[in-house]
C-alpha positions as CSV (number, residue, x, y, z in Angstrom):
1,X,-4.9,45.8,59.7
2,X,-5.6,43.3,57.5
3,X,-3.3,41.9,55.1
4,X,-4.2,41.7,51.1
5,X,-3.9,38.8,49.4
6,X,-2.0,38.9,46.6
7,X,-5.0,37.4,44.1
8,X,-3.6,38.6,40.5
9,X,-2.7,35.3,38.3
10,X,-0.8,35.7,34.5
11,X,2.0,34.6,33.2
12,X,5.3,35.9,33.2
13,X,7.1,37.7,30.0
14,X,9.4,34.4,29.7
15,X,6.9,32.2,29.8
16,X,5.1,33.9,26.8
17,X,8.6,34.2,25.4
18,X,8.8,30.3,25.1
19,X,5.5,30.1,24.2
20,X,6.2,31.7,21.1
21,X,9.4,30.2,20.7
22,X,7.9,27.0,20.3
23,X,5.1,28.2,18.2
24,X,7.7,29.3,15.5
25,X,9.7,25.9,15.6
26,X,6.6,23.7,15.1
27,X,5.4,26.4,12.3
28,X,9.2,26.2,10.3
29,X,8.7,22.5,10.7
30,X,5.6,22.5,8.8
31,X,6.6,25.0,6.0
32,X,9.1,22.7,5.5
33,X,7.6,20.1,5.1
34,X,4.7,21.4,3.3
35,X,7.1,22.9,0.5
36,X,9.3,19.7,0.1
37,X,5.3,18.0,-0.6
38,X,4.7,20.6,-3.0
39,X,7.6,20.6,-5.1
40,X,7.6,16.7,-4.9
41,X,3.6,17.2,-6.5
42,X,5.2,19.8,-9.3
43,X,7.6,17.0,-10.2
44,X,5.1,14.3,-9.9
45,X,2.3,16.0,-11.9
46,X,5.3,17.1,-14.6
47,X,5.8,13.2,-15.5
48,X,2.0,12.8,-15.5
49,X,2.1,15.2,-18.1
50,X,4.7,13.9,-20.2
51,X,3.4,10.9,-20.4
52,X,0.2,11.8,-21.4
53,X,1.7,14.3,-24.2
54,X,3.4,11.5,-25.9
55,X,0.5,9.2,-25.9
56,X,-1.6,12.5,-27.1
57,X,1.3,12.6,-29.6
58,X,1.0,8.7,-30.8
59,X,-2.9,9.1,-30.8
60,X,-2.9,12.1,-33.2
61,X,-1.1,10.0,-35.9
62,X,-3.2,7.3,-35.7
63,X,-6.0,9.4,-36.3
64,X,-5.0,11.7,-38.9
65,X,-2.8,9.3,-40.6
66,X,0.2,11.7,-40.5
67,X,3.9,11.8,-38.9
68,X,4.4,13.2,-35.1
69,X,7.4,14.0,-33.5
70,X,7.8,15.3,-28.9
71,X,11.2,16.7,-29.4
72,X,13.2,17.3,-25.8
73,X,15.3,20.5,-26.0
74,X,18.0,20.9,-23.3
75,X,19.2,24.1,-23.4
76,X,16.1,26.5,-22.8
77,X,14.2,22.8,-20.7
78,X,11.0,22.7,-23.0
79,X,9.9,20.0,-25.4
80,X,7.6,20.8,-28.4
81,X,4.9,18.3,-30.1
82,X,4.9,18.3,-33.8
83,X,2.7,17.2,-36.6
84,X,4.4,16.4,-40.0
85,X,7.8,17.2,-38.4
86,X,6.8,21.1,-39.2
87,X,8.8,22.7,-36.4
88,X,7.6,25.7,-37.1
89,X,3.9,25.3,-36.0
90,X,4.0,23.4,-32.5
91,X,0.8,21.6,-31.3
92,X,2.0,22.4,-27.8
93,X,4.9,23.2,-26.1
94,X,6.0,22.6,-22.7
95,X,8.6,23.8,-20.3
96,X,10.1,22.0,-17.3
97,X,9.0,22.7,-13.8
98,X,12.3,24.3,-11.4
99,X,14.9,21.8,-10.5
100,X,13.9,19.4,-13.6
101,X,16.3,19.7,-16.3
102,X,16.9,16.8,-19.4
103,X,20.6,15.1,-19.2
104,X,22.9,16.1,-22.1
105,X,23.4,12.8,-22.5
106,X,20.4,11.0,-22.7
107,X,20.2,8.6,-25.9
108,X,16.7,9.7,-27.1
109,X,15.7,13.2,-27.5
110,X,13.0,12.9,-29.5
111,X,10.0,10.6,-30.2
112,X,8.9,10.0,-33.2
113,X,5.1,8.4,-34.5
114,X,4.3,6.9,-37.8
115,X,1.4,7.2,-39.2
116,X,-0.1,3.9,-37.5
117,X,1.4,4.9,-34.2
118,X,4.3,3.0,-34.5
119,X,7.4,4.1,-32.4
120,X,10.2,5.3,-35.0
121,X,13.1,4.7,-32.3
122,X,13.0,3.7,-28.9
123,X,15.6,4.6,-25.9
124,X,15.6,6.6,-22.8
125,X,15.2,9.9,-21.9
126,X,16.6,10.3,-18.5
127,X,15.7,14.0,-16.4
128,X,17.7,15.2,-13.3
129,X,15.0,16.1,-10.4
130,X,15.8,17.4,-7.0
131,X,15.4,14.1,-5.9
132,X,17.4,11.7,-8.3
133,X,17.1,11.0,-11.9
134,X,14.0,9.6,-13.9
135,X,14.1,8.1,-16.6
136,X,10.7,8.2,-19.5
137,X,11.5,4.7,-21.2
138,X,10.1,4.6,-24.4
139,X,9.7,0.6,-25.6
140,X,9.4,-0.3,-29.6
141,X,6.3,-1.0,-30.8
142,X,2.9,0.8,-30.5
143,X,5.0,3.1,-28.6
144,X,4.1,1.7,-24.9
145,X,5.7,3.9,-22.3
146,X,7.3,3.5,-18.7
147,X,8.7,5.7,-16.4
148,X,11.5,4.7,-14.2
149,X,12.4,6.3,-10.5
150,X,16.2,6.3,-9.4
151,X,16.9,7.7,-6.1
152,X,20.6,9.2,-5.8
């Protein structure tokens, strides 16, 4: 009689067992990853804004010639653009993205135009991120702007 060779080649049930195992560490790795990058674009893209709101703010009372006012409101995290301090009728308002919130004790909750785009009162307004705290740095004068990264 002749003897069959065994021919049949796969893999066994704990081979495809680590397999997978390995597939779903490198795939929780990249999730990870991917939603730290995402909420780190939220924040970035939240400052972006700002920053562009006040200067939208200081260009507005240039142009028509009136008062503006960005006022930061901490207990609901919005902040509100006004013309002719008429906080009734906001130009736009804003709320903060999860995990930003504005520190009770910041020195400047509000920015304030002249009509020539002057900056009433200048100070910081300092946020709490996931990451650290930033601060929006508001100079006197033509109401030039910086923002400031602190790392915890």
């Amino acid at each position: 009689m002749l003897k069959q060779l065994n021919t049949q080649k796969g893999f066994t049930f704990i081979e495809v067992l680590l397999v997978l195992l390995v597939l779903v560490i490198v795939s929780l790795i990249i999730s990870r990853i991917s939603v730290k990058a995402f909420e780190k674009q939220a924040i970035e893209q939240f400052f972006k804004q700002v920053s562009l709101d006040i200067q939208q703010m200081q260009t507005l009372a240039m142009k028509e010639g009136v008062y503006t006012t960005i006022q930061f409101i901490d207990n609901n995290n919005t902040y509100k653009g006004f013309l002719h301090n008429e906080h009734n009728n906001p130009e736009f308002e804003r709320t903060f993205p999860e995990g930003i919130t504005l520190n009770y004790y910041s020195n400047l909750k509000s920015i304030k135009f002249n009509k020539f785009g002057d900056v009433h009162d200048f100070g910081k307004i300092i946020f709490f991120t996931p990451e650290g705290h930033r601060e929006v740095i508001v100079n006197i004068e033509k109401g030039r702007l910086r923002i400031n990264v602190h790392e915890q």
